[in-house]
SEMARVEX-568992 format. One record per residue (C-alpha): x, y, z; residue number from 1. Coordinates in nm, 4 decimals, decimal comma. Layout:
          x          y          z   num
          X          Y          Z   NUM
...
This chain:
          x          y          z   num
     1,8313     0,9655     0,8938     1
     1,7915     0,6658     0,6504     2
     2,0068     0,3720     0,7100     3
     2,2481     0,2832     0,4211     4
     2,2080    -0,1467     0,3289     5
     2,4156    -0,3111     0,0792     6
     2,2362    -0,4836    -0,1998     7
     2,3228    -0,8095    -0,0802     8
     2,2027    -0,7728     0,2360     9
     1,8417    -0,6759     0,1736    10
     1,8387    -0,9178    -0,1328    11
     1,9416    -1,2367     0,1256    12
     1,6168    -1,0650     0,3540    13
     1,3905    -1,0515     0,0257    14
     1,4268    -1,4086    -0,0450    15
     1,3849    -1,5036     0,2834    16
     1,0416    -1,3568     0,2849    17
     0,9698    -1,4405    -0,0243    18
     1,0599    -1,7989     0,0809    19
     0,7754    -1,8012     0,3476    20
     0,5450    -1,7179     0,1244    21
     0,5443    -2,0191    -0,0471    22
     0,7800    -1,9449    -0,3424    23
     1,0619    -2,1243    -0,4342    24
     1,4059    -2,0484    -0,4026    25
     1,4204    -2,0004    -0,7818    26
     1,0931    -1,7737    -0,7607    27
     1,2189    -1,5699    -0,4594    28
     1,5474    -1,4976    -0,6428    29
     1,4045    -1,3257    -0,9496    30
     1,1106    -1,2126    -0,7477    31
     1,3977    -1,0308    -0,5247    32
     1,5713    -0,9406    -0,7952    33
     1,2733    -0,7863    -0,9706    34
     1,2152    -0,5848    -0,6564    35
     1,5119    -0,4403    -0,5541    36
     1,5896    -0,3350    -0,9032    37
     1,3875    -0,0273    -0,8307    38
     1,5853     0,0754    -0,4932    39
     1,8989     0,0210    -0,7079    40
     1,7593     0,2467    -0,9876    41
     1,6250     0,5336    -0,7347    42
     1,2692     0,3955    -0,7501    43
     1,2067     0,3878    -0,3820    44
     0,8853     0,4391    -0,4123    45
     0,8555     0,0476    -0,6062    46
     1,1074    -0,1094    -0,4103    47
     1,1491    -0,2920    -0,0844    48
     0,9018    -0,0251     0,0661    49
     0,6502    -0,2479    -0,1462    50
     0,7800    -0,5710     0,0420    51
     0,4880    -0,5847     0,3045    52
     0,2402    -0,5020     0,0610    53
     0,3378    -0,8552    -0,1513    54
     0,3111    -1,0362     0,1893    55
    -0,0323    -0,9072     0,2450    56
    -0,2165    -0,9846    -0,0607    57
    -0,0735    -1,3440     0,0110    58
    -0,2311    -1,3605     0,4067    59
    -0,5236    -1,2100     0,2483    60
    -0,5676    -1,4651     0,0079    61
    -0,5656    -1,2478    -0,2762    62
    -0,1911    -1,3767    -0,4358    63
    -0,0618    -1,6620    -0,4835    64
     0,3041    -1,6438    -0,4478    65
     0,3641    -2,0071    -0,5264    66
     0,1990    -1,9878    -0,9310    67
     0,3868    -2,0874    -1,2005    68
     0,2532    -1,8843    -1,5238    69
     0,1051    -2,0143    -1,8465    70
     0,0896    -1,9916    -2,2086    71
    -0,2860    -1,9940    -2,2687    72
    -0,2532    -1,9239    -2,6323    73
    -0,0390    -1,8417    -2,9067    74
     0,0447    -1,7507    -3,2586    75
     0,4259    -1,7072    -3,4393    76
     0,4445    -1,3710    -3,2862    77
     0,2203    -1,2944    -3,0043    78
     0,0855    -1,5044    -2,6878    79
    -0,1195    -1,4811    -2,3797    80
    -0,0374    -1,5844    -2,0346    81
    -0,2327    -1,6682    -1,7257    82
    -0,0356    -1,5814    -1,4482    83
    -0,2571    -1,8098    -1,2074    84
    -0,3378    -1,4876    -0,9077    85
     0,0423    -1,5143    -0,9100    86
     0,2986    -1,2372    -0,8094    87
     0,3444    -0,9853    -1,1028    88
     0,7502    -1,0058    -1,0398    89
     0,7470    -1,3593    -1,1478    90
     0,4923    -1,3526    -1,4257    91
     0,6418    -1,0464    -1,6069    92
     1,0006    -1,1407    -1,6364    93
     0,8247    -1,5012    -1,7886    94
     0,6273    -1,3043    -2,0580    95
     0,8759    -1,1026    -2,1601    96
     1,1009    -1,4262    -2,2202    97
     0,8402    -1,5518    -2,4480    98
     0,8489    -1,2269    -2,5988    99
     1,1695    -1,2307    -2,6903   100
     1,1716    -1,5763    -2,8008   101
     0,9058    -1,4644    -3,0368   102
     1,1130    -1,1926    -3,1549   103
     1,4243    -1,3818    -3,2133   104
     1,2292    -1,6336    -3,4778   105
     0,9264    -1,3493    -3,5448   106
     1,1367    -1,0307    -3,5554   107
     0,8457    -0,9480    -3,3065   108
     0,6717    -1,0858    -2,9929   109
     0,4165    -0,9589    -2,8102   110
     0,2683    -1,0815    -2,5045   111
    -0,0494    -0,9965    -2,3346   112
    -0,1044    -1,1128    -1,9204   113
    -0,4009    -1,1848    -1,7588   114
    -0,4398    -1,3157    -1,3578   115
    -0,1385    -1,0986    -1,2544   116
    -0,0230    -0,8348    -0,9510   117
     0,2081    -0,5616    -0,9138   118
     0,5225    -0,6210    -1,1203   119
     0,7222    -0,3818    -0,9644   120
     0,8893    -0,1289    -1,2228   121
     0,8273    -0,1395    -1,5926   122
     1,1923    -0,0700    -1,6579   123
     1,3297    -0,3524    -1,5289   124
     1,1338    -0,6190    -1,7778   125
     1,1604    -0,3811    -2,0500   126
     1,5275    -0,4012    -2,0424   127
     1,5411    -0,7628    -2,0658   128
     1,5412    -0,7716    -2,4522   129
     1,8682    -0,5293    -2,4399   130
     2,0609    -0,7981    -2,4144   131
     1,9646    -0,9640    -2,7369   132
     2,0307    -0,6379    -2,9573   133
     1,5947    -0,6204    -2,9556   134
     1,3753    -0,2838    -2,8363   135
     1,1913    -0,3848    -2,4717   136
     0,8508    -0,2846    -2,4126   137
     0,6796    -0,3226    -2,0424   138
     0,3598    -0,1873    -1,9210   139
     0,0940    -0,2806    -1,7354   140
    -0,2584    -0,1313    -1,5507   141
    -0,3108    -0,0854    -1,1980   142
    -0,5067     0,0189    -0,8669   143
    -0,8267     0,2630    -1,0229   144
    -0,6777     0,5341    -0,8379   145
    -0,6701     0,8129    -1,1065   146
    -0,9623     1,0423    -1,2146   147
    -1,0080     1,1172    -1,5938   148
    -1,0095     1,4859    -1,7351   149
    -1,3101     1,6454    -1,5816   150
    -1,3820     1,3705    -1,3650   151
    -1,3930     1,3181    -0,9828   152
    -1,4550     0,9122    -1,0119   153
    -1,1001     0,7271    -0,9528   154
    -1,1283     0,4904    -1,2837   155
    -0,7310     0,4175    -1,4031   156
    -0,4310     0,2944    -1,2338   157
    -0,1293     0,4892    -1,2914   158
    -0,0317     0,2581    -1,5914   159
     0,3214     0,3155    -1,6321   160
     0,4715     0,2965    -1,9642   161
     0,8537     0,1757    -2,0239   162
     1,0569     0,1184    -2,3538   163
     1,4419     0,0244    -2,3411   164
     1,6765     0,0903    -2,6906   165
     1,9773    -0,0426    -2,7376   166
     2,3032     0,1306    -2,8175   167
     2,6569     0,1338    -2,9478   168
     2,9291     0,2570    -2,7351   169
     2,6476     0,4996    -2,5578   170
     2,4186     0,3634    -2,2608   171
     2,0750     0,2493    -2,3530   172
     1,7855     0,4691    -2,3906   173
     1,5426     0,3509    -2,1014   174
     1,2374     0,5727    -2,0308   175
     1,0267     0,4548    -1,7251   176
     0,7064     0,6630    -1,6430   177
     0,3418     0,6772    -1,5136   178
     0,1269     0,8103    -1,6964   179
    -0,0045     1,0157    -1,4138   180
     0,1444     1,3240    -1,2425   181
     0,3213     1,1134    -0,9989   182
     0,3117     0,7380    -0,8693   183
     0,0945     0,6083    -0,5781   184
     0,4219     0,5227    -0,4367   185
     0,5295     0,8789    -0,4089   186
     0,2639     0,9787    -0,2341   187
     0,3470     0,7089     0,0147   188
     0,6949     0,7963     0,0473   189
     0,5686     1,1406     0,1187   190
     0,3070     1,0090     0,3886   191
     0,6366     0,8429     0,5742   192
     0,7994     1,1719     0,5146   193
     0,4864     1,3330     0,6712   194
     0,5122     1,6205     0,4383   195
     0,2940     1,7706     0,1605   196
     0,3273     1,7132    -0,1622   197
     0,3192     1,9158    -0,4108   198
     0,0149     2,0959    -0,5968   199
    -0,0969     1,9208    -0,9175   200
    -0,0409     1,5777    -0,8124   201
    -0,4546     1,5068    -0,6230   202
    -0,7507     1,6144    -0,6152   203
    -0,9522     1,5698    -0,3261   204
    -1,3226     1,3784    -0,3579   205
    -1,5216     1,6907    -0,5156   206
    -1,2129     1,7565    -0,7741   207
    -1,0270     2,0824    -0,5500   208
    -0,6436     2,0740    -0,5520   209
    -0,5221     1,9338    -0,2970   210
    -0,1182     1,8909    -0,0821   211
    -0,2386     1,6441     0,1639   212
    -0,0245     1,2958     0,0541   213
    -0,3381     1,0966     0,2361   214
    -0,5970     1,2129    -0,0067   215
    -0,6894     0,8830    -0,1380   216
    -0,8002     0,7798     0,2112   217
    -0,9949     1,0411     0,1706   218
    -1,1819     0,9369    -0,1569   219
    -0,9628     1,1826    -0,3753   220
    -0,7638     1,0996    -0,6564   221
    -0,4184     1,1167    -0,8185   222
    -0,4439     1,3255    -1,1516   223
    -0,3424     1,2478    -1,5210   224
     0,0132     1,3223    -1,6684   225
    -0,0457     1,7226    -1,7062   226
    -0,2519     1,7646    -1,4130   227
    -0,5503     1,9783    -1,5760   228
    -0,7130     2,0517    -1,8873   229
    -0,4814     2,3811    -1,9518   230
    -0,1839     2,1726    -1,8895   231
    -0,2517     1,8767    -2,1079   232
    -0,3957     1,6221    -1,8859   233
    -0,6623     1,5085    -2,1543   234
    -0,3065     1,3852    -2,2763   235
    -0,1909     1,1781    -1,9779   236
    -0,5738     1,0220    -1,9896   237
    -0,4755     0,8834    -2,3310   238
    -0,1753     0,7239    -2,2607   239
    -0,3315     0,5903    -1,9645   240
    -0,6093     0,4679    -2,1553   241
    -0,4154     0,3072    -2,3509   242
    -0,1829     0,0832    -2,0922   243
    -0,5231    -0,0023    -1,9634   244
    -0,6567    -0,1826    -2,2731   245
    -0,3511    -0,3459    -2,4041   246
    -0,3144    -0,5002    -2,0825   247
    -0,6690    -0,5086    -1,9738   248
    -0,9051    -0,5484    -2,2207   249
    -0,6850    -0,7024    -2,4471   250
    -0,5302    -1,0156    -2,2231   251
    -0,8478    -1,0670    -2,0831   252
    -0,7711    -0,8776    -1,7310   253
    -0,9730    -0,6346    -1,4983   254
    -0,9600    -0,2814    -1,6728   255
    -1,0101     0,0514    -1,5582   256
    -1,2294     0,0594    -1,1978   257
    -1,2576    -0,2971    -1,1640   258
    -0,8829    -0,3826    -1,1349   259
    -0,7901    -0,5278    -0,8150   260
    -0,6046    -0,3175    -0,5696   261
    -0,2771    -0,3092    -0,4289   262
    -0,3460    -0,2357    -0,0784   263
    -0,4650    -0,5785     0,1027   264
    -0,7225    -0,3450     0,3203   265
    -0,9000    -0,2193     0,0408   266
    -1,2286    -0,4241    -0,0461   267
    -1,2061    -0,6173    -0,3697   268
    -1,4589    -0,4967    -0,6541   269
    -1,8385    -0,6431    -0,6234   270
    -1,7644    -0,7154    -0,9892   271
    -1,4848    -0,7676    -1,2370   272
    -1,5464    -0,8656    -1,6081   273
    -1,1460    -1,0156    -1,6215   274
    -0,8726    -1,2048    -1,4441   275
    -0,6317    -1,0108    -1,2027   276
    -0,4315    -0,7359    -1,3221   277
    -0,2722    -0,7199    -1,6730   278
     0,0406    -0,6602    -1,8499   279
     0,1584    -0,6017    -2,2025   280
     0,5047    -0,6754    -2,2956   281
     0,7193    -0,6463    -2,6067   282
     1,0508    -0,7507    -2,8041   283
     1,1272    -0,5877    -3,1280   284
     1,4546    -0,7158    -3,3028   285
     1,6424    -0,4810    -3,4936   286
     1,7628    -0,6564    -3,7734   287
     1,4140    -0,7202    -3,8813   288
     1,4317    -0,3210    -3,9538   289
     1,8188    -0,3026    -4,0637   290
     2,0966    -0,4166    -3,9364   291
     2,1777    -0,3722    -3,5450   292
     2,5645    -0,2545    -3,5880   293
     2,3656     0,0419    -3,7840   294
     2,1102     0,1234    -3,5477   295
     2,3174     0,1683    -3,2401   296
     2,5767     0,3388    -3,4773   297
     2,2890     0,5909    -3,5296   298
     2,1786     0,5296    -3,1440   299
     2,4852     0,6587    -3,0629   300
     2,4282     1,0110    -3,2674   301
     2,1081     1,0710    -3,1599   302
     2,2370     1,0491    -2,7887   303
     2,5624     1,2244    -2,8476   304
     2,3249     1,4807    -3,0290   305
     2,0624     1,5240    -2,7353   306
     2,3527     1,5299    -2,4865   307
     2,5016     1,8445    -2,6654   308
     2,1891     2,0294    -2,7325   309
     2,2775     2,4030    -2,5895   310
     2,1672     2,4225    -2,2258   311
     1,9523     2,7174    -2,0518   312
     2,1522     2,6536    -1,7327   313
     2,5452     2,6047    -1,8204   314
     2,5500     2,3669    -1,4894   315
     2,2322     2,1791    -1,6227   316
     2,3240     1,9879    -1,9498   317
     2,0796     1,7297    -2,0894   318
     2,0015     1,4038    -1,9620   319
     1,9130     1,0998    -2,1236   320
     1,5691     0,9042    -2,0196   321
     1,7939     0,6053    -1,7867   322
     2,0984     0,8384    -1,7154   323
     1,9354     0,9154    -1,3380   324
     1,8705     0,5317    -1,2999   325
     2,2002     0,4042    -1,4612   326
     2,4083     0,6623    -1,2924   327
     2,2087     0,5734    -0,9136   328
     2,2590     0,2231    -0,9948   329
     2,6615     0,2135    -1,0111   330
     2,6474     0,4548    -0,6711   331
     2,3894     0,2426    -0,4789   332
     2,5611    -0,1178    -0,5609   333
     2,8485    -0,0132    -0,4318   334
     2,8023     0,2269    -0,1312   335
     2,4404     0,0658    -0,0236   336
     2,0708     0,1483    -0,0324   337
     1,8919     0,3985     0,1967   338
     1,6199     0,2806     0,3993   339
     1,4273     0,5663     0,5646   340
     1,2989     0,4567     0,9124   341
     0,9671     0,4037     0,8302   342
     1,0399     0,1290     0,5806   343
     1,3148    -0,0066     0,8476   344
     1,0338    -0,0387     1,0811   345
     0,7831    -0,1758     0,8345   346
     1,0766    -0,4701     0,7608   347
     1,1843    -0,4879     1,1561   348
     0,8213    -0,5843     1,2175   349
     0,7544    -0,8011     0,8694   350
     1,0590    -1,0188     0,9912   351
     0,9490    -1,1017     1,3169   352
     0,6076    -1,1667     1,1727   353
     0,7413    -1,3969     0,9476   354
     1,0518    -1,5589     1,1742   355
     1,3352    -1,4074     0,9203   356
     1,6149    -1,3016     1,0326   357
     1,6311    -0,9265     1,0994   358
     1,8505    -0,7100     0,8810   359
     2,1475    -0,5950     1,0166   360
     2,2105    -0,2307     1,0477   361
């Protein structure tokens, strides 16, 4: 059974190891903040399960928790910024400042991030421009774990995609998605779970189906938004093709197989044309298309509208892309987050490593 942990708690333990990594207290706030976001929002799989990872890039040398980010170059409505090897949970939330800073004298801002790490969800930075009336954008590439259409080679990261809209008196529209059948994380999740997951998610190494949640050990590979040809997966390889040059090629990153991994065990490439891992963020403000009381006015219709589209299942009405999130949010804040034991252990183990305080239970 998973142990329930108020917010509070495991943010105090974040920052703590955070802290011994060399950030700041500052750093190690938002960094925390940043993280748990996605155990609030039901994304377990990018949440404090992730903590140990972040700890050992740093005792591998391969992150530098400590970085402060940089604007490398500019123009009225777009930058770049050299996150210095630092961690991605910083570095985003900075870029997508200057974004919106952009915006608010642009009407746009667009910023492109080179020398990064994991940022933890999309979502989360994306929604940062809600609260200046603007449209968020957050993506970024990732671990080559994913095999094109007819491929067996592992050559794109999951490369989630996020966009947050503001409006009126409904919640905001915030969709949040890989663009691959499912997340690396779930997989891990699944592995703690020690169960299989389900068909359409890996191939194994020669490009068979495969339930076994350890297939990338393996040499398989996680498969494309659609999962095969017949199911559209050429279309998940465009979107992920996409994430991977706006934040790759574009910002002056690693791209496709040469993108640094996640995992601290896994051998860096012999080669990579870029800097780190990339992002691409974005702040659109709406009254540089019409006026905001207007759009959310409309917002509002178009949600009230998909909300009361007839159902198939009477008990099943439709959801909103952030409803899930929004909805686990409110429940999770105030009755706790679940830890399954395998992360409890993982944290149990990274505290005593570390000299933090263990987490009460």
């Amino acid at each position: 059974m998973p142990k329930i942990i108020p917010y509070h708690t495991l943010f105090a333990f974040c920052v703590s190891v955070f802290e011994k990594t060399g950030m700041s207290l500052s750093q190690a706030e938002t960094a925390s903040r940043v993280l748990l976001s996605a155990d609030l929002r039901g994304v377990d799989s990018h949440g404090i399960a992730r903590l140990g990872g972040y700890v050992r890039l740093w005792m591998a040398g391969r992150m530098n928790p400590a970085a402060e980010p940089e604007l490398i170059h500019e123009t009225p409505s777009t930058a770049v910024v050299d996150g210095h090897q630092g961690s991605g949970l910083i570095t985003a939330p900075f870029a997508m400042e200057v974004a919106i800073h952009k915006a608010e004298k642009a009407g746009t801002g667009w910023v492109a991030v080179q020398n990064s790490s994991h940022f933890g969800i999309a979502g989360i930075h994306a929604m940062m421009a809600l609260e200046k009336d603007m449209i968020g954008i957050a993506m970024t590439n990732a671990s080559p774990l994913v095999a094109p259409t007819f491929s067996k080679s592992r050559m794109l990261g999951t490369n989630p995609i996020a966009m947050a809209i503001p409006a009126g008196k409904q919640p905001a529209f915030v969709a949040d998605f890989a663009t691959t059948t499912a997340a690396n994380g779930k997989l891990e999740i699944m592995q703690r779970l020690k169960k299989p997951i389900p068909e359409g998610w890996v191939q194994t190494e020669s490009g068979a189906a495969s339930t076994d949640p350890h297939i990338l050990k393996s040499g398989g590979a996680i498969l494309p938004l659609g999962s095969d040809r017949e199911h559209s997966s050429h279309k998940g390889f465009m979107l992920g093709s996409m994430v991977d040059i706006l934040c790759g090629v574009l910002s002056g990153a690693n791209y496709g197989k040469y993108v640094p991994p996640f995992p601290a065990y896994v051998p860096m490439p012999s080669f990579m044309p870029g800097k780190g891992i990339g992002h691409f963020l974005g702040a659109m403000r709406i009254d540089a298309f019409r006026t905001a009381d207007e759009f959310k006015m409309e917002m509002d219709q178009w949600i009230t509208d998909m909300r009361n589209a007839e159902p198939i299942d009477p008990d099943q009405k439709v959801i909103i892309p952030g409803d899930p999130e929004r909805q686990m949010e409110a429940q999770r804040m105030e009755s706790g987050i679940p830890i399954i034991p395998g992360v409890w252990n993982d944290l149990h183990e990274l505290g005593e490593k570390l000299g933090v305080e263990k987490i009460p239970d």
